[in-house]
C-alpha positions as CSV (number, residue, x, y, z in Angstrom):
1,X,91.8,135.7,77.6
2,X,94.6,136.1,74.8
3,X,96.4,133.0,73.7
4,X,99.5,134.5,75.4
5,X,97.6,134.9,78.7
6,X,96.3,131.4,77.9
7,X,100.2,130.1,77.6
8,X,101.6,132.0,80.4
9,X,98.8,130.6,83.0
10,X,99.0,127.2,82.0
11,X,102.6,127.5,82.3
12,X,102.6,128.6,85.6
13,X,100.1,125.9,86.7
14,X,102.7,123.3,85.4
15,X,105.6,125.1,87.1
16,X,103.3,124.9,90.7
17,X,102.7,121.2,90.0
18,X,106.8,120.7,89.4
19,X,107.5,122.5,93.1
20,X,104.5,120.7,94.4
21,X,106.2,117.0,93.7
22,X,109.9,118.8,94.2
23,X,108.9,120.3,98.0
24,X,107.8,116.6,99.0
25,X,111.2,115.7,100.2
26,X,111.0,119.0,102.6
27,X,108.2,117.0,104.8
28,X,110.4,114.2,106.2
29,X,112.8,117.0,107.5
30,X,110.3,118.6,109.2
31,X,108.4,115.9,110.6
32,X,107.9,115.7,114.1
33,X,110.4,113.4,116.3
34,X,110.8,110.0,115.7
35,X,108.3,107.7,116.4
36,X,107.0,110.2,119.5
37,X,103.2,110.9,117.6
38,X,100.9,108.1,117.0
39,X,97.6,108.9,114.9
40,X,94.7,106.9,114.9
41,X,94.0,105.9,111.0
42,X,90.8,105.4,109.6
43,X,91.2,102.0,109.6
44,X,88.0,100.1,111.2
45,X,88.3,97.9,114.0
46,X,89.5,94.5,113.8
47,X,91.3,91.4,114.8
48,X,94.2,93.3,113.0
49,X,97.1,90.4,113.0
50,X,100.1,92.1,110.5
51,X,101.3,95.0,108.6
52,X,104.0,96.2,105.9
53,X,105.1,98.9,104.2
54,X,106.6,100.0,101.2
55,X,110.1,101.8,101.6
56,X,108.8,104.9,101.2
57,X,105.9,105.0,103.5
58,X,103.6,105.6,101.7
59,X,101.6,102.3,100.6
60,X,100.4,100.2,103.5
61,X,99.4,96.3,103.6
62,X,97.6,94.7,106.5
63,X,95.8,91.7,107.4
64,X,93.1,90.7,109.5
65,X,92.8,87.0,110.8
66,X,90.0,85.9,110.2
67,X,89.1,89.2,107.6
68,X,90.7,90.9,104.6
69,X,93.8,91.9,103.1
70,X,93.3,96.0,103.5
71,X,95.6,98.8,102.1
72,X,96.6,102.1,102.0
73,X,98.6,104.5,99.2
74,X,98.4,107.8,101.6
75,X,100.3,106.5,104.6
76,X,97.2,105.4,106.2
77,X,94.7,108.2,105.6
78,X,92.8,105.8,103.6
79,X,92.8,101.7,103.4
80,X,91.1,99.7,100.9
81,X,89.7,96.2,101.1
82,X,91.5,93.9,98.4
83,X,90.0,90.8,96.7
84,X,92.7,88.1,98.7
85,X,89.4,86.9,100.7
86,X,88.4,86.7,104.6
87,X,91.0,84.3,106.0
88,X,93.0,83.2,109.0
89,X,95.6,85.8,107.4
90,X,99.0,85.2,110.1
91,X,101.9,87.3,108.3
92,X,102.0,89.4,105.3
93,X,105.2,91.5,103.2
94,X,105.5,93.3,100.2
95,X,108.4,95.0,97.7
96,X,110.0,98.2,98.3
97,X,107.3,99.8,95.8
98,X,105.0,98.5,97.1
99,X,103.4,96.8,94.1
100,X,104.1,93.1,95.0
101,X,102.0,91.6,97.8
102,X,102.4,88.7,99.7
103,X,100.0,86.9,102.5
104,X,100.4,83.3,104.2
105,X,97.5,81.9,106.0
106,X,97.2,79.8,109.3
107,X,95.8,76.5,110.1
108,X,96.4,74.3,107.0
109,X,95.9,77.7,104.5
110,X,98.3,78.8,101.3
111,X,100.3,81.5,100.5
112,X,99.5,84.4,98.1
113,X,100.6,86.9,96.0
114,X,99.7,90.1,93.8
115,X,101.5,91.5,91.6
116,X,99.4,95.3,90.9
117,X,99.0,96.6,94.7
118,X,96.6,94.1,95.5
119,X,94.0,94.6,92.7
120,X,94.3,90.6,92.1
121,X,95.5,87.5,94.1
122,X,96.3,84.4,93.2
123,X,97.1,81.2,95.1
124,X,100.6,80.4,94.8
125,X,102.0,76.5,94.5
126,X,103.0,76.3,98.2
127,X,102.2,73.5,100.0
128,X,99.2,74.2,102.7
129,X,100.7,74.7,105.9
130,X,100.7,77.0,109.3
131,X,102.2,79.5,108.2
132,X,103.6,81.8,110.5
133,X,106.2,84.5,108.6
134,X,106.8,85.4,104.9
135,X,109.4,88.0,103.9
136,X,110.2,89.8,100.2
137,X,113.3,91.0,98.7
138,X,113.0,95.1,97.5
139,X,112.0,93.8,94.0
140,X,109.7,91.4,95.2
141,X,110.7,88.4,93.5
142,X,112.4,86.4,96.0
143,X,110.8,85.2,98.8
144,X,110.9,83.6,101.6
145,X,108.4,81.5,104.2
146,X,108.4,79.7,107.2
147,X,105.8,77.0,108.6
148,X,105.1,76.5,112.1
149,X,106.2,73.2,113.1
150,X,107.7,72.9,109.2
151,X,110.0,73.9,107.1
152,X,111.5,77.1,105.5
153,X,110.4,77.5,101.8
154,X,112.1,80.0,99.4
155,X,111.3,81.3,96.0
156,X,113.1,82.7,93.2
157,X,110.2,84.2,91.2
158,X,107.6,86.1,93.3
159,X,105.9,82.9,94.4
160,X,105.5,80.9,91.3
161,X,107.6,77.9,92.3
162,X,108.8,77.2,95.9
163,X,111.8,75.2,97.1
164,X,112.2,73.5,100.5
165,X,115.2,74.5,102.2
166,X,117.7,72.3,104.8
167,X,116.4,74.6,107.4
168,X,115.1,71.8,110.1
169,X,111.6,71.2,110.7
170,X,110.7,74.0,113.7
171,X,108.6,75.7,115.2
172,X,109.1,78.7,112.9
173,X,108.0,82.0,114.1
174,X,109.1,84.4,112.4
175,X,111.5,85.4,108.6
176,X,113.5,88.8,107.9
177,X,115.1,89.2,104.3
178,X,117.5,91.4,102.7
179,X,116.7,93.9,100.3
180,X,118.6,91.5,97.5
181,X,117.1,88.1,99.1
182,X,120.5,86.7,99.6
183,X,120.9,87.2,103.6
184,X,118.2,85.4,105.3
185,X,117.3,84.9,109.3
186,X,114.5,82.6,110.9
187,X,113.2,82.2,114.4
188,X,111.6,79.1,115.9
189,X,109.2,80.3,119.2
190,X,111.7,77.2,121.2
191,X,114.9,79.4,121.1
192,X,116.5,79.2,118.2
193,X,117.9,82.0,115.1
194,X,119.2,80.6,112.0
195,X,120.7,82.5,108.9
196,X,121.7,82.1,105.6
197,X,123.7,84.5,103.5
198,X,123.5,82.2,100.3
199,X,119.2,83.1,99.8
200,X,118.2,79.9,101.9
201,X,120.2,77.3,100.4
202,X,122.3,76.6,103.7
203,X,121.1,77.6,107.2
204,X,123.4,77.8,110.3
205,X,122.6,78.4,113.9
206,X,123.5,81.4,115.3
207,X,124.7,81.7,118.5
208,X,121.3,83.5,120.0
209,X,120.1,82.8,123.2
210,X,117.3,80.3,124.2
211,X,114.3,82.5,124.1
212,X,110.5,82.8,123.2
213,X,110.8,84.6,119.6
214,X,108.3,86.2,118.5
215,X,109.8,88.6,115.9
216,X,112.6,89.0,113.2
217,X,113.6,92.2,111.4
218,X,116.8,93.0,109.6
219,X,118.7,96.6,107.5
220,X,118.7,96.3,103.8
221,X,121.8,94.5,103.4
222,X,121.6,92.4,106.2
223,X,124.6,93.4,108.3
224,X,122.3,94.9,111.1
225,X,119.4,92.4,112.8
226,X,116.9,92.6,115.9
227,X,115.1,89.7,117.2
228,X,112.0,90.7,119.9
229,X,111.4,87.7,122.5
230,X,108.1,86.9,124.2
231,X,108.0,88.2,128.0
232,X,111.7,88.7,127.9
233,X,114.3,91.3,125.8
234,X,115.4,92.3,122.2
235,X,119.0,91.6,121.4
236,X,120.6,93.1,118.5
237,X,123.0,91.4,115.7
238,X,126.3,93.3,113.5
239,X,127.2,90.1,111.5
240,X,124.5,89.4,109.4
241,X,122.8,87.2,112.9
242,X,125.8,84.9,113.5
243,X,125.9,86.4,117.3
244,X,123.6,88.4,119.1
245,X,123.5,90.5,122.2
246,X,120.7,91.9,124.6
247,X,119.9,95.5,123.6
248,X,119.0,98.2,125.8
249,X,115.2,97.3,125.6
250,X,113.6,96.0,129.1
251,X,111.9,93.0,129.5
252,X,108.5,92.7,128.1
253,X,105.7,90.7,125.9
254,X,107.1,91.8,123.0
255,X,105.4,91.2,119.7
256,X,107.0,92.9,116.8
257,X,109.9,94.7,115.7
258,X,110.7,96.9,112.7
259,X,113.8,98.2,111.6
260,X,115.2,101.0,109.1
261,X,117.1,100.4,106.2
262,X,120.5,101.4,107.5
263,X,119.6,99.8,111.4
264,X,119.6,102.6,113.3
265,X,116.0,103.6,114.0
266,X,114.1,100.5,115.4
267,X,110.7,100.4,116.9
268,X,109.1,97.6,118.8
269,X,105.1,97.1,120.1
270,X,104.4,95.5,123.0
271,X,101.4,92.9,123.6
272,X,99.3,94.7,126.0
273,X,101.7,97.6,126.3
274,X,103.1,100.1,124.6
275,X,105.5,100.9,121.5
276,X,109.0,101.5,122.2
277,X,111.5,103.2,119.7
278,X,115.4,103.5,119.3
279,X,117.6,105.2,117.1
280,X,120.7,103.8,118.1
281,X,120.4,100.4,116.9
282,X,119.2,99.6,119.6
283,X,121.2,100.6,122.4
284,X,119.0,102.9,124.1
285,X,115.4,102.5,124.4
286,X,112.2,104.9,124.3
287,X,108.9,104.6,125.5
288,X,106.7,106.4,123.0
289,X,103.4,108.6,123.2
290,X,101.3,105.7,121.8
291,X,98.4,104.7,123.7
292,X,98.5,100.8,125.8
293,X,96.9,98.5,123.7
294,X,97.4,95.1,122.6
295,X,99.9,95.9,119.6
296,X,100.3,92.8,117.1
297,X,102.4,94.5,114.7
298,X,104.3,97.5,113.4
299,X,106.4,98.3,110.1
300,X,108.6,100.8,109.1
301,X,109.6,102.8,106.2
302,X,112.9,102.6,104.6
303,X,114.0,106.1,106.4
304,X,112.7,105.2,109.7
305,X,110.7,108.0,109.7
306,X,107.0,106.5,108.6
307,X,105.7,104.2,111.1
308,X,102.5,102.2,111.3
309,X,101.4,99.6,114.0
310,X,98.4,97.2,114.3
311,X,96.1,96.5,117.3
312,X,94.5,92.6,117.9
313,X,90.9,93.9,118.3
314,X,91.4,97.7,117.4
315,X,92.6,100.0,114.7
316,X,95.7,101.0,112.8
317,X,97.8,103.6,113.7
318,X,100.4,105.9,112.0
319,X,103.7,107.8,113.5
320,X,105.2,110.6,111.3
321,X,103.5,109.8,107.9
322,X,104.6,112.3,105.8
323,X,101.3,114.0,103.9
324,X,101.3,114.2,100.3
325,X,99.8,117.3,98.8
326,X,98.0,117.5,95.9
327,X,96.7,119.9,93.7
328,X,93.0,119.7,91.7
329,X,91.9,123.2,89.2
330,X,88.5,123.7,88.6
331,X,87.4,127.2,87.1
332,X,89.3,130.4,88.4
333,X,90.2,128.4,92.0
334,X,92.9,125.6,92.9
335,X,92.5,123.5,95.4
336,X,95.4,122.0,97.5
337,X,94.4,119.3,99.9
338,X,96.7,116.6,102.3
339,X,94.8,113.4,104.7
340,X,93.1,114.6,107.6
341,X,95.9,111.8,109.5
342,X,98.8,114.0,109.1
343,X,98.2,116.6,112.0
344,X,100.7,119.2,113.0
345,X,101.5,120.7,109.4
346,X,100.5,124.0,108.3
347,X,100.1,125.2,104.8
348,X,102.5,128.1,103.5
349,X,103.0,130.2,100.6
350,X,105.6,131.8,98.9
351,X,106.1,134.0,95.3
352,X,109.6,133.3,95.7
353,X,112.2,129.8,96.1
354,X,115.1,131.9,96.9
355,X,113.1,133.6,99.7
356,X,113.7,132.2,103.7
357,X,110.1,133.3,105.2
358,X,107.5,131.7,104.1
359,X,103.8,132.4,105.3
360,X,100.5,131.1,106.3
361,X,97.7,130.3,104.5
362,X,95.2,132.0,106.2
363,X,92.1,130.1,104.9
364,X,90.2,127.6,106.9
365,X,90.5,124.2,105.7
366,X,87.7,121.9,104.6
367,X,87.5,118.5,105.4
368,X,86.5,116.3,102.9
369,X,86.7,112.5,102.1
370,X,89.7,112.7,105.1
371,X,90.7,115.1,103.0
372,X,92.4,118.9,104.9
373,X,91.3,120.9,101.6
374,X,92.1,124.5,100.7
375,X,91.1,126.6,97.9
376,X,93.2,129.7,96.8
377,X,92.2,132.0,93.5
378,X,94.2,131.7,90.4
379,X,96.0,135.0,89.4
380,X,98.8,136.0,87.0
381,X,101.3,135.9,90.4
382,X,103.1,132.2,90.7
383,X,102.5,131.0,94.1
384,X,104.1,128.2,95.8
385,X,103.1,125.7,98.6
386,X,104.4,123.5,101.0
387,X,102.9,122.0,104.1
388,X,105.2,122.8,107.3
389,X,105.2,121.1,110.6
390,X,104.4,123.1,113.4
C-alpha cells in the first residue's frame, strides 16, 4: 500500500471515529418512551440500598448496605467494585461528571468521598453519625448531609471541612441540592420539609404536610421539587419548597423519587411495588413496565431520559440507557460494538450524511464481555454507523 493509500485510509478511519462520537446525540432521540423499558443490568444481587447518576447517564454509583460502593461508566452494562469498603452504606450522590463521589454510612459510620470516579476514598472530617441523605452540587464541591435524629451538615469544599447548620435536630430522612448548592431542602420521617436558598446557612419550614418522608428530589435550579411519603402521596413544589401540593401520584409505600433537570420528567419506585413515571411534573402519573419488586432507589439523568433503579435483595436495573458505540481496528476488519443492556437498537450504515435511508447491518452480532460486537471489512468506501431504535 502507497503512502497515499496509506493517508487516505487513515484519514477515513479518523473521519468514521469523528461521526461515531458526533451520531451519539441521535440515540436519546430515538430512544424508546420514557421510562416504559426496564433492563435487568449485570449487576449481582444484593441488599442494594442507593443509587446516582451523573447528568449524562452514563456513569452509575450505588451502594450496598452492608457491601460495596459499585459503579458503572456504560449506563449499567457493566459495574465495578470500588475500594470505599463493605459497610452499612445508607445514601450516596455524586457531581454532574460523575467524577466526585460521595457515601454516608449508618449506625454511628462517616461520610466519604472520591475525587477520580471512585478509584480512591478517603474518610472525610464529619462527625460519626446515622446518616441517612447526602446530596452534591453539579461541580461536586458543595455538599450537603443530614443525620438521623441530628443535624444538617454542609460543606464548601467536597467534604474537606463540614459545618453544622441551624437546621434543628430531626429525624432527617432525606437532602435534595441544587446544581449550584445554594437552594437546599430536607425532610425529617415525622412530617416536616425545610429549605434554604442561602446553601444551608438559614433553614425555614415549609408549609408541607405532616407525612412519613421518605424521599427528596429537586430541578437544577431549585425552582421545581418532589417529596415521596411513606404509605401515602408525592406532592410537588414551584417555589423553591416554600409550599407544596399533592401530585397526581396515588397512595403508596413510596421509597424514592428522581427528577430531571428542568422538573418535568419524574419517576418514583415503590417499596414492594412498582415504578411510576411522569412527565408533567408531576401531574399525571404512569405505571411503568418494570417488574414488582421491592425498589429502594432510582436516579435519573439530567435529560430524564436514562433511568436506573435499585432492588433491596435483587439487582439493578436500567430504563432507556442510551448505548455508546465504539469502534476497535485490528488488521483489514473494524469492529463496532455497544452493551448487551441496551436492547431494541439496530445497527445501520450509510456512505452518505446527506442521505435519509439508512440500512441494516446485516451481520450477526457477537456477544462478548456484555459486549453486542460487529465486524465489517475495511475498504477504500467511507462507511458510517449509527445504532437505531427499533
Amino acid at each position: 500500500m502507497n503512502s497515499e493509500r496509506v493517508s487516505q485510509w487513515v484519514g477515513d478511519v479518523r473521519r468514521l471515529l469523528f461521526v461515531l462520537a458526533a451520531l451519539a446525540g441521535l440515540y436519546g432521540e430515538c430512544s424508546p418512551t420514557f421510562a416504559q423499558n426496564w433492563t435487568p443490568t449485570s449487576a449481582a444481587g444484593g441488599a442494594w440500598q442507593a443509587v446516582a447518576s451523573s447528568a449524562d447517564g452514563i456513569r452509575f454509583l450505588a451502594a450496598i448496605n452492608g457491601g460495596p460502593i459499585c459503579t458503572s461508566t456504560d449506563s449499567g452494562a457493566t459495574w465495578a467494585t470500588t475500594r470505599a469498603g463493605n459497610r452499612n452504606w445508607t445514601t450516596v450522590a455524586c457531581s454532574a461528571d460523575g467524577s466526585k463521589l460521595v457515601g454516608a454510612v449508618a449506625f454511628g459510620g462517616s461520610v466519604y468521598t472520591s475525587t477520580n470516579a471512585g478509584a480512591t476514598w478517603a474518610v472525610t472530617s464529619a462527625t460519626n453519625q446515622y446518616w441517612a441523605g447526602v446530596a452534591s452540587s453539579a461541580n461536586g464541591s458543595r455538599l450537603v448531609a443530614a443525620a438521623y435524629y441530628g443535624p444538617i451538615y454542609t460543606s464548601a469544599d467536597g467534604g474537606a471541612t463540614w459545618t453544622t447548620t441551624n437546621a434543628p435536630n430531626a429525624d432527617w430522612v432525606a437532602v435534595a441540592s441544587s446544581a449550584d448548592g445554594d437552594n437546599l431542602l430536607a425532610a425529617t420521617y415525622g412530617g416536616l420539609i425545610y429549605n434554604s436558598t442561602n446553601s444551608g446557612t438559614t433553614w425555614t419550614l415549609s408549609d408541607a404536610p405532616s407525612q412519613s418522608w421518605a424521599a427528596l428530589a429537586s430541578s437544577t435550579d431549585g425552582s421545581k421539587a418532589v417529596a415521596a411519603a411513606h404509605d401515602d402521596m408525592i406532592y410537588t413544589s414551584t417555589n423553591f419548597g416554600t409550599s407544596w401540593v399533592p401530585s397526581g401520584a396515588p397512595i403508596a409505600d413510596w421509597y424514592s423519587v428522581a427528577s430531571s433537570a428542568d422538573g418535568t420528567k419524574l419517576v418514583a419506585v415503590i417499596s414492594s411495588g412498582g415504578i411510576y413515571a411522569s412527565t408533567n411534573s408531576g401531574t399525571d402519573w404512569a405505571l411503568t413496565s418494570a417488574p414488582t419488586a421491592n425498589w429502594a432507589s432510582v436516579a435519573s439523568s439530567a435529560d430524564g431520559r436514562t433511568l436506573v433503579a435499585t432492588v433491596y435483595g435483587g439487582g439493578i436495573y436500567v430504563s432507556g440507557a442510551r448505548p455508546k458505540l465504539s469502534l476497535s481496528i485490528a488488521g483489514a476488519n473494524a469492529t463496532l460494538a455497544w452493551p448487551t443492556n441496551s436492547t431494541g437498537y439496530a445497527l445501520q450504515q450509510q456512505t452518505n450524511l446527506a442521505a435519509i435511508n439508512w440500512t441494516a447491518v446485516t451481520n450477526a452480532p457477537i456477544v462478548s464481555n456484555s459486549q453486542c460486537c460487529v465486524k465489517v471489512p475495511l475498504s477504500g468506501v467511507r462507511h458510517f454507523y449509527r445504532l437505531r431504535s427499533q
